[in-house]
C-alpha positions as CSV (number, residue, x, y, z in Angstrom):
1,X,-154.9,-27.2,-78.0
2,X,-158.2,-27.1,-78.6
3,X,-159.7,-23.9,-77.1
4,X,-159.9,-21.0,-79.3
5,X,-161.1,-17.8,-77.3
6,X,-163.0,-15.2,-79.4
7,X,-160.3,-13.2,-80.4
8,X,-158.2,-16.0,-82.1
9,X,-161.2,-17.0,-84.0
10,X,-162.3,-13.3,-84.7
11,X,-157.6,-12.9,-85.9
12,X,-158.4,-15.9,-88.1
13,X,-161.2,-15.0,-90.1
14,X,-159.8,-11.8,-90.7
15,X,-156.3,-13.0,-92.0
16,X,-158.7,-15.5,-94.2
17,X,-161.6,-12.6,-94.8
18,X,-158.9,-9.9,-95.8
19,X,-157.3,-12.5,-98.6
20,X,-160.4,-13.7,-100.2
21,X,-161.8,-10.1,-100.8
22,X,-158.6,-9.5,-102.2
23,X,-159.0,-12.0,-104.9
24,X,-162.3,-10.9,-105.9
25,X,-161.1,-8.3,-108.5
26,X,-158.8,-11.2,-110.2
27,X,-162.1,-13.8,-110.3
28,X,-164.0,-11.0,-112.1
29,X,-161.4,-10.7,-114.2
30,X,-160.7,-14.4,-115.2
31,X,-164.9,-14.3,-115.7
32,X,-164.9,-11.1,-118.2
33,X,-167.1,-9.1,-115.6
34,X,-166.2,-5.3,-115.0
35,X,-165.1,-4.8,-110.8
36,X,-165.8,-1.4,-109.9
37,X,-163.6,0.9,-110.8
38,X,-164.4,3.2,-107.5
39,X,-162.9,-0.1,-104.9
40,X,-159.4,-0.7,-105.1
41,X,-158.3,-3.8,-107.7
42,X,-155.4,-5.4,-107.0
43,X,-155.3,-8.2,-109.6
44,X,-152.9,-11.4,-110.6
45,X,-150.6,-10.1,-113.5
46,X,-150.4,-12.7,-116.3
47,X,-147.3,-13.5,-117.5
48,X,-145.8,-13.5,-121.4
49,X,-147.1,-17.2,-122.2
50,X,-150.6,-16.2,-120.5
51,X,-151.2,-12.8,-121.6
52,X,-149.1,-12.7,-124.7
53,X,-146.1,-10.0,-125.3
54,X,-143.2,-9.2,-127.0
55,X,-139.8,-10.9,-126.8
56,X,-136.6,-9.4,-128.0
57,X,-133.1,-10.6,-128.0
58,X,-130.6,-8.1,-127.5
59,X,-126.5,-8.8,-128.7
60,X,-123.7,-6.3,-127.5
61,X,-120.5,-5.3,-129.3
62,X,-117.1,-6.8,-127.7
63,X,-115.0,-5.0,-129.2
64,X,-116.8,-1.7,-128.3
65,X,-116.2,-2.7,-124.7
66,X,-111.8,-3.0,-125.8
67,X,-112.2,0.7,-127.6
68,X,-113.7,2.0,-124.4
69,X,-111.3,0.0,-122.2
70,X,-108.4,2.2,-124.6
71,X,-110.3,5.4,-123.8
72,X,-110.7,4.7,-120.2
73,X,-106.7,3.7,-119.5
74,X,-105.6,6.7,-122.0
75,X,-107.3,9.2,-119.5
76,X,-105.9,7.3,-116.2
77,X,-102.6,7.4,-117.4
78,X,-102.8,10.9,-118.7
79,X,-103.9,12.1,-115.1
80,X,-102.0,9.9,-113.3
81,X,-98.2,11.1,-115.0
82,X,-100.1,14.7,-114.8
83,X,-100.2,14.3,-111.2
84,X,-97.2,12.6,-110.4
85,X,-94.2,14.7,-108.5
86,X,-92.5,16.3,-110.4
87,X,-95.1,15.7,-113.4
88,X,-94.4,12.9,-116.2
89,X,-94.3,14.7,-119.7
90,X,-95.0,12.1,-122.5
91,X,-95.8,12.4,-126.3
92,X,-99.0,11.3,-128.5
93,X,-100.9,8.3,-127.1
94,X,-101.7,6.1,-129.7
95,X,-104.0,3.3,-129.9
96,X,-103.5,1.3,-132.5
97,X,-103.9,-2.2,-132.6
98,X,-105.9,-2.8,-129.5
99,X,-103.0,-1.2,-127.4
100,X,-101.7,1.6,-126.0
101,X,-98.8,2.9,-126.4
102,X,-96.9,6.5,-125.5
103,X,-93.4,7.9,-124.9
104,X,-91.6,9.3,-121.7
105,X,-90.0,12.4,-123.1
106,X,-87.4,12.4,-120.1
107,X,-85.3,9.4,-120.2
108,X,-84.8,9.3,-116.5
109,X,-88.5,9.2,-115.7
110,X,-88.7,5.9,-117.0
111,X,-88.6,4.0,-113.7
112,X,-91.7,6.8,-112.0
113,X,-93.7,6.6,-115.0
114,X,-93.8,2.3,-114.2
115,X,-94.7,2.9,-111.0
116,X,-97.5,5.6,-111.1
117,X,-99.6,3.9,-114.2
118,X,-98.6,-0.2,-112.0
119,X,-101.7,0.3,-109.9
120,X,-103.5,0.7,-113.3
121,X,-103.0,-2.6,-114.8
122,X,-104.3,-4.5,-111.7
123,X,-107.5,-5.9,-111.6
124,X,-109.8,-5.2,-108.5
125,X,-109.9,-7.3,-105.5
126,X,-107.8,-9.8,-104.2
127,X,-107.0,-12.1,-107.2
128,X,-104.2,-10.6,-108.3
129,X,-105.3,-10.7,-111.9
130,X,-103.3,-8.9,-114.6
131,X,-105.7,-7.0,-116.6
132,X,-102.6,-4.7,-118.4
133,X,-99.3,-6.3,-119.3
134,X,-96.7,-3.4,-119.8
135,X,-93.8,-4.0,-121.3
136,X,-90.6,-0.6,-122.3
137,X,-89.4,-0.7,-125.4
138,X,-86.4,1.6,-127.0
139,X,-85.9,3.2,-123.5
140,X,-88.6,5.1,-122.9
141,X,-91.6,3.9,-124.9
142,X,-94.4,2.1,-122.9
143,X,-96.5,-0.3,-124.7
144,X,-99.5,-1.2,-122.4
145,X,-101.4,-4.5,-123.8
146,X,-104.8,-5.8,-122.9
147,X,-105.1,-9.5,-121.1
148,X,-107.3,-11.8,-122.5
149,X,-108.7,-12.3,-119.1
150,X,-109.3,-8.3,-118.1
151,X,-110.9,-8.3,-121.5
152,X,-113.3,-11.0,-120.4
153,X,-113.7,-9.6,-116.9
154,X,-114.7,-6.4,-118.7
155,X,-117.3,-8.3,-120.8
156,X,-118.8,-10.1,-117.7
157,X,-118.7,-6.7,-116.0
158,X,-120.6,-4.5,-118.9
159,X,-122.9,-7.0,-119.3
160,X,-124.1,-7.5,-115.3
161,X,-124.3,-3.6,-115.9
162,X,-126.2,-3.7,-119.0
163,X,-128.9,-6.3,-117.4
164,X,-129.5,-3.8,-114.5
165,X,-129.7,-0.7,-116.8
166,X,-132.5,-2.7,-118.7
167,X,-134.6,-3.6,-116.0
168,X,-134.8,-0.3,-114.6
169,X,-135.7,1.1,-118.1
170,X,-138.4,-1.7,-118.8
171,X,-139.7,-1.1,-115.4
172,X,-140.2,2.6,-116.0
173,X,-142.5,1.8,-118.3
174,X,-144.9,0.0,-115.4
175,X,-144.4,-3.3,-116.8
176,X,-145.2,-6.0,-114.5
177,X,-142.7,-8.8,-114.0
178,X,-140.4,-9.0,-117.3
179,X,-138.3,-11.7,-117.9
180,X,-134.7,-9.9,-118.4
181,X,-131.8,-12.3,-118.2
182,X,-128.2,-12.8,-119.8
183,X,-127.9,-16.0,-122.8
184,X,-124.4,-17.0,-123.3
185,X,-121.3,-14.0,-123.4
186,X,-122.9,-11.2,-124.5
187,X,-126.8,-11.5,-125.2
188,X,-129.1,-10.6,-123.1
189,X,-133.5,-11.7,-123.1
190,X,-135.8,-9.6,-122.8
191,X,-139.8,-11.0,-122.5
192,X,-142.3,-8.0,-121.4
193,X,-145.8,-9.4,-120.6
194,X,-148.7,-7.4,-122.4
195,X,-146.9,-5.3,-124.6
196,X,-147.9,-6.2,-128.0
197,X,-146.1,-3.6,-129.9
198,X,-142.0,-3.9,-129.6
199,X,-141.5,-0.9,-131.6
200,X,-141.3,1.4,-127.9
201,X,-139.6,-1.5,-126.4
202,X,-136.6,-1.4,-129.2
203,X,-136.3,2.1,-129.2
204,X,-136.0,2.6,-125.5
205,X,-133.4,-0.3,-125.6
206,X,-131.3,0.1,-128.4
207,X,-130.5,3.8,-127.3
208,X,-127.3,3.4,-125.2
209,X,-128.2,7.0,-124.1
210,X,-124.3,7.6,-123.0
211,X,-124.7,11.4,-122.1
212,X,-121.5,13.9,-122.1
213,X,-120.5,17.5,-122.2
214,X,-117.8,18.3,-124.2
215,X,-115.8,21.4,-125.1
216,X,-116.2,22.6,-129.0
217,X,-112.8,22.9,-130.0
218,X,-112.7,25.9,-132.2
219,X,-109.6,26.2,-133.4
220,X,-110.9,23.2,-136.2
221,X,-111.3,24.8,-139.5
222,X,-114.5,24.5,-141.1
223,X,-112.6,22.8,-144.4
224,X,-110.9,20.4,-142.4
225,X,-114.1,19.3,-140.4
226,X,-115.6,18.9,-143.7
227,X,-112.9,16.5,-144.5
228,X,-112.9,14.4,-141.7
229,X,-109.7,16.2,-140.2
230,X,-109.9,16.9,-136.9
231,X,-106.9,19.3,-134.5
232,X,-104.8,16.7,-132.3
233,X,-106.7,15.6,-128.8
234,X,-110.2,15.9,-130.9
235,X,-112.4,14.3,-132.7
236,X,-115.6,15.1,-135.1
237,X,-118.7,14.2,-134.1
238,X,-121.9,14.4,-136.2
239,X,-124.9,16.2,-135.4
240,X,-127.9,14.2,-134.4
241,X,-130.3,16.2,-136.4
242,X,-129.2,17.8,-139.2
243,X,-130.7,21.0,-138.9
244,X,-128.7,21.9,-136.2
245,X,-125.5,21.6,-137.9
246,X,-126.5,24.5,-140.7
247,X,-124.7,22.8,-143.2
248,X,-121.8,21.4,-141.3
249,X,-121.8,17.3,-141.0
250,X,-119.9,17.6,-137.9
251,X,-118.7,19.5,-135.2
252,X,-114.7,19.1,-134.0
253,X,-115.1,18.3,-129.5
254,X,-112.3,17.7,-127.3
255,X,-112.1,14.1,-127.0
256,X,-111.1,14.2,-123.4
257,X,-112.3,15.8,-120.4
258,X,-116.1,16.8,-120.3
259,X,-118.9,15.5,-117.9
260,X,-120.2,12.4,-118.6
261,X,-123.5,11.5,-117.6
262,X,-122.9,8.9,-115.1
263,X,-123.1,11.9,-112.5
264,X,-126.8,12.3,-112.9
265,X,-129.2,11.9,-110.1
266,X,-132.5,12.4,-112.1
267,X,-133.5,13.6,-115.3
268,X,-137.1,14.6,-116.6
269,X,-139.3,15.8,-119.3
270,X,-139.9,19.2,-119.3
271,X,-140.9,22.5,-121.7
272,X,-138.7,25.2,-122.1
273,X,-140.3,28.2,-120.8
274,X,-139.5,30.4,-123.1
275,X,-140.2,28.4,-126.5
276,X,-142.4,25.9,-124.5
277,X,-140.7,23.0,-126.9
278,X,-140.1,19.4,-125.0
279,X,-136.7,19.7,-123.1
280,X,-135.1,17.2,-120.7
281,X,-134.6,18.8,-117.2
282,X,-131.3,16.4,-116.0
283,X,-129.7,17.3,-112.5
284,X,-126.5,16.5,-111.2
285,X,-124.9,15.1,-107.8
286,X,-122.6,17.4,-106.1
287,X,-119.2,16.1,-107.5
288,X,-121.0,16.5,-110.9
289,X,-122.8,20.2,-110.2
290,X,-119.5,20.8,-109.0
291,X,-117.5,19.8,-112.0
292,X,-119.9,21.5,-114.3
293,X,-119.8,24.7,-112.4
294,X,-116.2,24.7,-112.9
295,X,-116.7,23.4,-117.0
296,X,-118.8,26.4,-117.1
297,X,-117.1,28.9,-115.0
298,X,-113.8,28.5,-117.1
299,X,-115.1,28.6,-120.5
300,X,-117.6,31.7,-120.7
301,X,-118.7,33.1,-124.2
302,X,-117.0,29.5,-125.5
303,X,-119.6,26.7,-126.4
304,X,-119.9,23.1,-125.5
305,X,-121.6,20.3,-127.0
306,X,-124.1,18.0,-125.2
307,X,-123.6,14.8,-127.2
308,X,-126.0,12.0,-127.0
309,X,-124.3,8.8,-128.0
310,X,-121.7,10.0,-129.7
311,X,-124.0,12.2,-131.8
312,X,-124.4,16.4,-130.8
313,X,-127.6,17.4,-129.8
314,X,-126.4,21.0,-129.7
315,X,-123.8,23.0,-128.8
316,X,-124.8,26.2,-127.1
317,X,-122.7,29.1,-126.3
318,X,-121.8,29.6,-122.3
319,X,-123.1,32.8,-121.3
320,X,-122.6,32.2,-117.9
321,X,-121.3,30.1,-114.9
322,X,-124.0,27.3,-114.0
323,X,-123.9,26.8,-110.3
324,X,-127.2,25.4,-109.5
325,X,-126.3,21.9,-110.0
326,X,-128.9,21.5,-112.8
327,X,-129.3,21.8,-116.4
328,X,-131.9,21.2,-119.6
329,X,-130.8,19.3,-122.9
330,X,-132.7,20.7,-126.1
331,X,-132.8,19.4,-129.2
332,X,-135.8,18.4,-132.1
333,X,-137.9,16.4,-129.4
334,X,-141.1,15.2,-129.1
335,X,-143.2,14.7,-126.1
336,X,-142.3,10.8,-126.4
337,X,-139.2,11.0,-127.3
338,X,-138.2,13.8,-124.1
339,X,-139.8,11.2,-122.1
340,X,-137.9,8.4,-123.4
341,X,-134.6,10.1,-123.6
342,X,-135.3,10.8,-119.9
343,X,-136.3,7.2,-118.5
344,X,-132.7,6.3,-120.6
345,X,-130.5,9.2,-118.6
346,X,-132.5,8.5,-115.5
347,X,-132.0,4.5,-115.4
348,X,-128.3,5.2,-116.4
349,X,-126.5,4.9,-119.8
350,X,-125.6,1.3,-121.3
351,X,-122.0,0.7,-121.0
352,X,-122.0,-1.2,-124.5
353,X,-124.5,-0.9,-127.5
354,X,-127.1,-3.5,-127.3
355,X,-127.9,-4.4,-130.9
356,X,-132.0,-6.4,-131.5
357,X,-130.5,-9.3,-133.1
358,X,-134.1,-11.2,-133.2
359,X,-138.0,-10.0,-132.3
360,X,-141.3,-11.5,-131.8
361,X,-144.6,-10.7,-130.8
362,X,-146.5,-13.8,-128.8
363,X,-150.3,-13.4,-128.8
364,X,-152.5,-14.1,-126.2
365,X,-154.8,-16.8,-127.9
366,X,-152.4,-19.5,-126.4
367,X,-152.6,-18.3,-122.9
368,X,-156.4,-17.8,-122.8
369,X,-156.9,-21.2,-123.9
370,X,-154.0,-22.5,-121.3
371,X,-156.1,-20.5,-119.1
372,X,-159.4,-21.8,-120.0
373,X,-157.7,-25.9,-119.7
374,X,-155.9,-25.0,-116.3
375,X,-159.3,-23.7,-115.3
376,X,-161.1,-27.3,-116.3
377,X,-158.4,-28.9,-114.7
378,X,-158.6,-27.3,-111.3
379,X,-162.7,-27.6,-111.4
380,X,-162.3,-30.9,-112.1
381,X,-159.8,-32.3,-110.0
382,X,-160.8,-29.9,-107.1
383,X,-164.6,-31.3,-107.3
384,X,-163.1,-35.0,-107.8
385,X,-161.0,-34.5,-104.3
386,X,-164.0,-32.9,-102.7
387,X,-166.3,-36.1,-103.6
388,X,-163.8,-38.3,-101.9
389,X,-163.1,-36.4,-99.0
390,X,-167.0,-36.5,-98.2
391,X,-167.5,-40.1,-98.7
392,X,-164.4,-41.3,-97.0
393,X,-164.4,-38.9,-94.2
394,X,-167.5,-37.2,-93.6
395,X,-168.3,-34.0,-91.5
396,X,-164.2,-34.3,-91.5
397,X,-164.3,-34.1,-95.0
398,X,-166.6,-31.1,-95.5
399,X,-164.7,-29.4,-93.8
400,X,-161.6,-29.9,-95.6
401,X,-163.5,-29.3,-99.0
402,X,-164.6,-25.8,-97.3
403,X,-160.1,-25.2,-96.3
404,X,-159.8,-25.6,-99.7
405,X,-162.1,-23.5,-101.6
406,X,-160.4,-21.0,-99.0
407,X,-157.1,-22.1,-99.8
408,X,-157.5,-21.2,-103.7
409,X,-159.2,-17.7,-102.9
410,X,-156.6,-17.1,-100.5
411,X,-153.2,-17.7,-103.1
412,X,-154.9,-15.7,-105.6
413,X,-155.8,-12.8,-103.0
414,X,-152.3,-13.1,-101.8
415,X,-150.7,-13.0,-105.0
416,X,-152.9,-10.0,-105.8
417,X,-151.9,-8.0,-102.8
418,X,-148.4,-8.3,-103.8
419,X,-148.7,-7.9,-107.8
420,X,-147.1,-10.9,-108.5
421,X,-147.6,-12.5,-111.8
422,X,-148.9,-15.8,-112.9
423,X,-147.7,-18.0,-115.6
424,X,-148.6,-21.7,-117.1
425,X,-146.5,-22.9,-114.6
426,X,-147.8,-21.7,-112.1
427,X,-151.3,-23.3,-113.1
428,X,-149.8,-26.1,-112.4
429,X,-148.1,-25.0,-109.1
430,X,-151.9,-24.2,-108.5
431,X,-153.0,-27.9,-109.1
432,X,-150.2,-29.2,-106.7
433,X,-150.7,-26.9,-103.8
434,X,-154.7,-28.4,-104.3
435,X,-153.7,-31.6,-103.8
436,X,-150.5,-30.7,-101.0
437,X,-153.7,-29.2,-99.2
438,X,-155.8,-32.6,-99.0
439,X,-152.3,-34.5,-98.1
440,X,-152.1,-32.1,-95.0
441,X,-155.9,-33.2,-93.9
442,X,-155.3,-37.0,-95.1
443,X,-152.4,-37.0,-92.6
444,X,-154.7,-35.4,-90.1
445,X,-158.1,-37.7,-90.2
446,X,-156.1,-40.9,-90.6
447,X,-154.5,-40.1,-87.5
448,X,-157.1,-39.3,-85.8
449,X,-158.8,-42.9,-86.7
450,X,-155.8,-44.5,-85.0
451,X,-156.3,-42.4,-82.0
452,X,-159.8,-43.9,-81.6
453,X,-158.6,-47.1,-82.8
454,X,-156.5,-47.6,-79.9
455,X,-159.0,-46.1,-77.2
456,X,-158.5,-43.1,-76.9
457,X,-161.5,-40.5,-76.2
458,X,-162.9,-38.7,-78.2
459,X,-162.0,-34.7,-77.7
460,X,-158.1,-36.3,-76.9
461,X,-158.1,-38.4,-80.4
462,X,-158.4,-35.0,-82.1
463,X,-156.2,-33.0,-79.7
464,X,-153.5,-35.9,-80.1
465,X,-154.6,-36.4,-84.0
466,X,-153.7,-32.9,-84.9
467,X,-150.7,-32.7,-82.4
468,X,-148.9,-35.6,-84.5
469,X,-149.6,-35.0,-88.0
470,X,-149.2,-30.9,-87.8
471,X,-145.6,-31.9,-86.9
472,X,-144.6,-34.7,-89.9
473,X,-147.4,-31.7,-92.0
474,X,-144.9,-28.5,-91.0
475,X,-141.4,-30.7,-91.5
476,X,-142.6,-31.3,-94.8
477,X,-143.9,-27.9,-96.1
478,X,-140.4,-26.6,-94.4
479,X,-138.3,-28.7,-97.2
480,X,-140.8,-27.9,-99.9
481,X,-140.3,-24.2,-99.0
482,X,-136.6,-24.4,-99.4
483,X,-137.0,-25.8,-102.7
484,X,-139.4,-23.1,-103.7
485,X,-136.8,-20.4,-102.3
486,X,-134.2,-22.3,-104.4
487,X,-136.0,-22.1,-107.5
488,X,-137.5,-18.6,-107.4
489,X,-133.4,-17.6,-106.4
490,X,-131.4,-19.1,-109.1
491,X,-134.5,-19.7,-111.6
492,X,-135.8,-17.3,-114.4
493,X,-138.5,-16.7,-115.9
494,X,-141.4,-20.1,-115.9
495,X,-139.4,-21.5,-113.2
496,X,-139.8,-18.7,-111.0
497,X,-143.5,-18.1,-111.9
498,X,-143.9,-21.9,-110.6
499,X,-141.9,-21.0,-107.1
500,X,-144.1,-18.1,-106.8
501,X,-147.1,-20.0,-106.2
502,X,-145.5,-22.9,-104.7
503,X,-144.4,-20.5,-101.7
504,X,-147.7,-19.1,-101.4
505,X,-149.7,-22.3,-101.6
506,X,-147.8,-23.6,-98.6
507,X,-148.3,-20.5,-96.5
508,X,-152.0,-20.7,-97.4
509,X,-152.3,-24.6,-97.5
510,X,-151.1,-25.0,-93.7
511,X,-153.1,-22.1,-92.6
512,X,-156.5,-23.8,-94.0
513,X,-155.1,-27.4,-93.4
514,X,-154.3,-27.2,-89.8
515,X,-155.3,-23.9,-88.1
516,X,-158.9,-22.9,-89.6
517,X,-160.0,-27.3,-90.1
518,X,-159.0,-27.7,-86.4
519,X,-161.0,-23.9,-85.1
520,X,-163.3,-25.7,-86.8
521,X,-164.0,-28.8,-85.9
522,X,-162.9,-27.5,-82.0
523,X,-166.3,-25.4,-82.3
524,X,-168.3,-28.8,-82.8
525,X,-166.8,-30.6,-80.4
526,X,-168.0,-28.3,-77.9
527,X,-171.2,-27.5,-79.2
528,X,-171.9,-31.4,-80.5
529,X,-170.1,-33.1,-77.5
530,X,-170.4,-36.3,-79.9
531,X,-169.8,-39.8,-78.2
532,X,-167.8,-41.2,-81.2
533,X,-166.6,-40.2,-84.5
534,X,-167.6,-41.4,-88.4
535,X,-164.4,-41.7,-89.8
């Protein structure tokens, strides 16, 4: 147990060499000296109540999430009596009052109108749930009625979606470890860590950037659009940027069919090469490229409208078929706001307005001084543990004082390497994995001292000293590591910035405790060959 050829030792110093380099950009940091910039840096992020940043809460719109529930079930139904055999003709849809409601124009397709638009009004899964109730009235008029519990599955469901479509936006911006999480039905959190200004935060998260093509209906009269009055199956949108319109506040687009633009694969700034203005390039998947080949294909010399949440960008005339797949949306952009509009299409539209319903900016004064105290606190009760540890155990002691200076260097090397980020919490996860490393060599040495106590040798009171203790030592850093795993898992936020380190530390902790204090003080038993032991 205690022989440790060359190689093992040479394996050891490297895992421990390799980690304390690593942390050597993040002490320069924490001491306001420049590293140089030509050798790699990876540092230790500091989280929102260290570094200061912005915090935002977000509040979403139920009842836009009924409206598009409407929209959504009035285009199933339409395809799905479209396609039936023979086809299902039925009048105006309307959708007043939360429900939906349309009549069978042939009597005795009743009965095949229930059972095409039944599969509808299930909810997915196994459950059974009723999300449609649908009930016949006069004969042949369906009247299809929401469920307060498909209503709420659609809330939970937008909402998952809308956390997800967040992240990916905030982590676009190369933000390290935000804090994004849902607060009751339908708000979500959002903490970023070093961004002081929430301006570019807002804006990139209040744009539900829900992307479609749409026909231009131009059988609309220009007086009528004017009006509000828009031809049956349409509706008027209004143009983003007035210019565009020429005059017109609105434009009159199909209000079903189109490309939406949840068949996207990518979407990025670009200039248009013959104006060189800011465009966003945007390509499609294949049943998307494939869809708007056939858009464009059908509909030459008419135009479309690309309409950006529920506002027209423009709507350009189609000179001819698109088959490449790919496209480019123009409109009065900047640089920044190209960019922005394509981190929005390319992290996938919100599926319900998100609405900044508070805002605050958190400086980093607090954080420098928790940082300063954490800092005092370590020195101190690191120097404090090291003073006993010598007195009580001697040469034993040194070298756990030595495993531990190690053991710091080597959490904040590791947690470097891997970019994670470290938050007041974790201070304090620092200061317990300190003194979870002396337990591990208190076990140890105590042990040891009853070895000798009852007889035993020397060089075999180590061997069986180390032996005994590494086993009660690795049982319980196994429960703590559960724990840890359990809190960074379910936990947001503080609590995970606590598991973080807590994980690390006992990775590090029983590497220094056990394996590099025992290479070590294997080495001076062999070169020592002492007859007894100051313990």
């Amino acid at each position: 147990m205690l022989d440790f050829p060359k190689w093992k030792k040479a394996w050891y110093w490297f895992i421990a060499g390799v980690a304390m380099l690593a942390s050597l950009p993040s002490i320069f940091a924490i001491s306001g000296l420049n590293w140089p910039a030509s050798l790699p840096s990876p540092r230790v992020h500091l989280g929102l109540d260290l570094a200061g940043g912005s915090h935002i809460l977000l509040e979403a719109d139920k009842r836009q999430v009924a409206q598009q529930r409407l929209e959504t079930m009035e285009e199933q139904v339409r395809t799905k009596l479209k396609a039936a055999e023979p086809a299902i003709e039925i009048g105006d849809i309307s959708s007043q009052g939360g429900r939906l409601s349309f009549m069978v124009k042939n009597p005795g397709q009743v009965d095949s109108a229930r059972e095409a638009i039944q599969p509808l009004t299930t909810g997915a899964g196994l459950t059974g749930q009723r999300d449609w109730d649908i009930q016949v009235v006069d004969g042949s008029r369906f009247v299809l009625t929401p469920t307060q519990q498909g209503i709420d599955q659609a809330v939970t469901n937008a909402m998952d979606t809308a956390v997800e479509v967040v992240r990916k936006r905030i982590d676009a911006l190369g933000t390290r470890e935000p804090t994004i999480l849902r607060s009751g039905d339908q708000r979500i959190v959002v903490q970023v860590p070093g961004l002081q200004d929430p301006n570019q935060l807002k804006q990139l998260l209040g744009q539900t950037a829900k992307l479609e093509f749409k026909l231009v209906d131009v059988t609309a009269q220009p007086d009528d659009i004017a009006k509000g009055i828009a031809p049956a199956g349409s509706e008027i949108l209004p143009y983003a940027d007035p210019k565009e319109g020429r005059g017109s506040p609105g434009l009159a687009v199909r209000r079903l069919g189109g490309i939406k633009g949840d068949q996207l694969t990518d979407a990025r700034q670009a200039f248009d090469p013959k104006t060189n203005a800011p465009v966003v390039s945007i390509t499609f998947n294949t049943a998307g490229g494939a869809k708007f080949a056939q858009l464009t294909t059908e509909n030459v010399n008419k135009p479309f409208a690309i309409v950006l949440d529920d506002k027209i960008l423009s709507a350009p005339n189609i000179n001819e078929p698109i088959l490449g797949g790919s496209a480019q949306i123009s409109g009065s952009f900047s640089v920044q706001e190209a960019t922005q509009l394509a981190i929005a299409l390319r992290s996938g539209a919100l599926p319900v307005d998100l609405k900044v319903v508070e805002e605050r900016t958190v400086g980093p004064d607090l954080g420098a001084d928790s940082i300063h105290k954490g800092a005092i606190a370590m020195a101190v009760g690191t120097g404090l543990l090291m003073i006993f540890m010598v007195l009580t155990y001697g040469r034993f002691g040194v070298y756990t004082c030595v495993a531990l200076i190690i053991n710091v260097l080597m959490i904040l090397g590791v947690m470097a390497v891997f970019g994670t980020t470290l938050t007041l919490p974790g201070i304090a996860g620092f200061v317990l994995t300190i003194g979870a490393a002396v337990d591990a060599n208190v076990l140890i040495n105590e042990r040891i001292r009853e070895e000798r106590a009852r007889g035993r040798r020397v060089v075999a009171s180590v061997e069986h000293g180390y032996k005994e203790a590494s086993r009660a030592i690795f049982d319980a850093n196994i429960t703590n590591s559960i724990a840890a795993v359990m809190m960074f898992a379910f936990g947001s936020g503080p609590v995970r910035g606590f598991a973080v380190v807590l994980m690390i530390g006992i990775v590090t902790s029983v590497f220094t405790a056990v394996t590099l204090t025992r290479m070590w003080v294997a080495g001076w038993l062999h070169r020592a060959r002492p007859n007894d032991l100051v313990l």
